[in-house]
C-alpha positions, 0 to 999 in steps of 0.5 A, a space after each residue: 848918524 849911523 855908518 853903514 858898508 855901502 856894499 853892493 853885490 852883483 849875482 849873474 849869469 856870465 851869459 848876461 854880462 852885457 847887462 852886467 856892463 850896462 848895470 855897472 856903466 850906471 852906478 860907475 858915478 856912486 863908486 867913483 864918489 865912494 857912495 858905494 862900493 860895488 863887487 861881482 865876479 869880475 874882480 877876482 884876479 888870477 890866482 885868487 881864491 874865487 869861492 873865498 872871494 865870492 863867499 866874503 864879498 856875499 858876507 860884507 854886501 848890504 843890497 844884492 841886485 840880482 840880474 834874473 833871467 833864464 841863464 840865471 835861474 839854471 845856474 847852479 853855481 848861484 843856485 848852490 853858491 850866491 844864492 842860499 847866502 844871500 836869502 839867509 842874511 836877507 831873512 834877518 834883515 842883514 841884505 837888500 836884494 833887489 832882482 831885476 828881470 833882465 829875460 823873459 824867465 820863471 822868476 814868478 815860479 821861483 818859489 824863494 825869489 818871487 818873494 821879493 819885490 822886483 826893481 821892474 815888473 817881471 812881466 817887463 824885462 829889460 829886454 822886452 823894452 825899448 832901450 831907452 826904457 830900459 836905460 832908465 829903469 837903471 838909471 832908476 835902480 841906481 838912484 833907488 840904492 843910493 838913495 836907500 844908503 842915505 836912508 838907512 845911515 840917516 836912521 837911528 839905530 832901532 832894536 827890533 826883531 829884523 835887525 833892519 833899521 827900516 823896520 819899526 816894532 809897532 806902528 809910530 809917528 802915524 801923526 808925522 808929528 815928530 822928526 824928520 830925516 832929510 825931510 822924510 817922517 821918522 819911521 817911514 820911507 819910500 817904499 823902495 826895495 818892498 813894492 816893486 816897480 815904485 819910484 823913488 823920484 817922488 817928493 816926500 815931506 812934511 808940511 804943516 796944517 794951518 799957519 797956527 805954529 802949534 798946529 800939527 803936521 801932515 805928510 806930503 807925496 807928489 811929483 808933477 811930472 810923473 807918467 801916468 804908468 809910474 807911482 810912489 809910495 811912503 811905507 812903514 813896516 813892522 813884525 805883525 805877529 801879534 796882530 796874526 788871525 785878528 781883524 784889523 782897521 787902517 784909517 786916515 785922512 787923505 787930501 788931493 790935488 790935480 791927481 791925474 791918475 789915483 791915490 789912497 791908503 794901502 795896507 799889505 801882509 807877508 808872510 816870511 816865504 809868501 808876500 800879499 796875504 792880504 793887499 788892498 790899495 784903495 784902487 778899487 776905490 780911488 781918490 782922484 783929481 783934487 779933493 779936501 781932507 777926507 777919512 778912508 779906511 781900509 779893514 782887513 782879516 788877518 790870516 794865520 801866518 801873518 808875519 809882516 805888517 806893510 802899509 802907507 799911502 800911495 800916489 799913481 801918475 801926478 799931482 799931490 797927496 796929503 795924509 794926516 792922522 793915520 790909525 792902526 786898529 783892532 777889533 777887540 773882544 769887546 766888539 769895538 775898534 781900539 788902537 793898536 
């Protein structure tokens, strides 16, 4: 098992500290435990070398939250200081960050920051919310990060072209034939942290197709007390240069049971500094209710700058969704479908 720095690091405005207080009051029983180690600005003491405290508590943070309102995104200190460190490292897979829109702001028009998938839905601030709403997104956010720690120090150590331990090179394990950490199939994770707004509450496992022990496995995605505006997802994600400008098919057999709102096969791509080149989530087209193992495809035309592959199964409101033999195609010069 893998070690990873539990840092986290905290970007603000001092304008929003009473966010800040409530973000810490949540993730106060991971620090206390030593699950993580938390940092923002109010830890520097008198006397210290603040530029050189932020600047090497930015070098040793693992996920950033970024608490993202007006004040925020006029501070020139973040936008001069925390800021270009943090989208530096991230780009290399060396951070997390995870905004959430606390205000009503221009997070949709920050050309950088709108990149990344928010722990909220921008057009839900924290203080548009009820408080009690808004209590739970943290309490959401702070089992999401403990959650990621668990993920990615379970991980095997991977060399691939992020450095990120969730990110595979090619698609794998698109039978979830092969092992599991903590239940989980190699290779795949919740997708929090990539598709904003996703609960990490959903249960993720395996279970086996028929009572024959040779028989092979499928994954599991369900929760049967999720509101009808939550969802969950079980991702994988790998470079998708090589796939840039091609045609591409992503196929598999999906089952259903007692689904209240909908489920399918999704399938993103991203470019480095544009997200949702291509996205199609079978909404348009759902599986709901209860229904047997079928093949759904999702066929897609990759642009040009294709940088990222994102893709998985989805699960919106309860019930349960099972997947098994999922295949990543291309159409060939050939004029056929072959397996990437």
């Amino acid at each position: 098992m893998s070690q990873v720095d539990r840092n986290v690091f905290v970007s603000y405005s001092h304008a929003d500290a009473a966010w800040l207080e409530r973000l810490k009051v949540h993730l106060r029983p991971l620090v206390r435990r030593g699950t993580l180690k938390l940092w923002d600005d109010t830890r520097i003491s008198p006397g210290q070398a603040w530029q050189t405290e932020v600047a090497g508590a930015l070098a040793q943070a693992r996920v950033a939250v970024l608490l993202v309102s007006a004040d925020f995104l006029a501070s020139d200190f973040v936008a001069d200081n925390e800021l270009p460190a943090l989208l530096h490292r991230a780009a290399s897979g060396g951070v997390l960050i995870l905004p959430i829109v606390i205000g009503p702001c221009l997070f949709s028009e920050h050309e950088e920051l709108s990149r990344y998938q928010c722990v909220n839905s921008p057009n839900k601030p924290l203080s548009l919310m009820t408080s009690p709403d808004a209590e739970a997104v943290l309490v959401s956010l702070a089992r999401s990060v403990d959650k990621y720690f668990r993920l990615i120090e379970a991980s095997p150590e991977q060399s691939n072209q992020a450095g990120d331990p969730l990110v595979v090179d090619r698609p794998i394990n698109l039978g979830f034939d092969g092992a599991t950490i903590n239940g989980v199939p190699i290779g795949w994770f919740n997708s929090f942290g990539y598709v904003s707004g996703v609960s990490t509450e959903y249960f993720i496992g395996t279970s086996r197709r028929s009572e024959d022990r040779m028989a092979g496995m499928f994954a599991v995605l369900s929760d049967v007390d999720a509101k009808p505006t939550e969802f969950g997802s079980l991702m994988q994600r790998c470079p998708g240069r090589f796939l840039a400008g091609k045609t591409i098919r992503f196929e598999g057999e999906l089952r259903s049971e007692d689904v209240s709102g909908w489920a399918g096969l999704w399938l993103r791509a991203d470019a480095e500094a544009q997200p949702n080149l291509f996205f199609d989530n079978m909404s348009r087209r759902p599986v709901v209710g209860t229904t047997p193992w079928s093949r759904y495809s999702i066929d897609a035309r990759l642009p040009r700058n294709t940088d990222w592959l994102n893709y998985g199964i989805v699960l919106s409101g309860s019930g349960h969704l099972s997947a098994d033999n999922l295949r990543m195609l291309q159409w060939s010069d050939g004029g056929r479908w072959e397996d990437i």
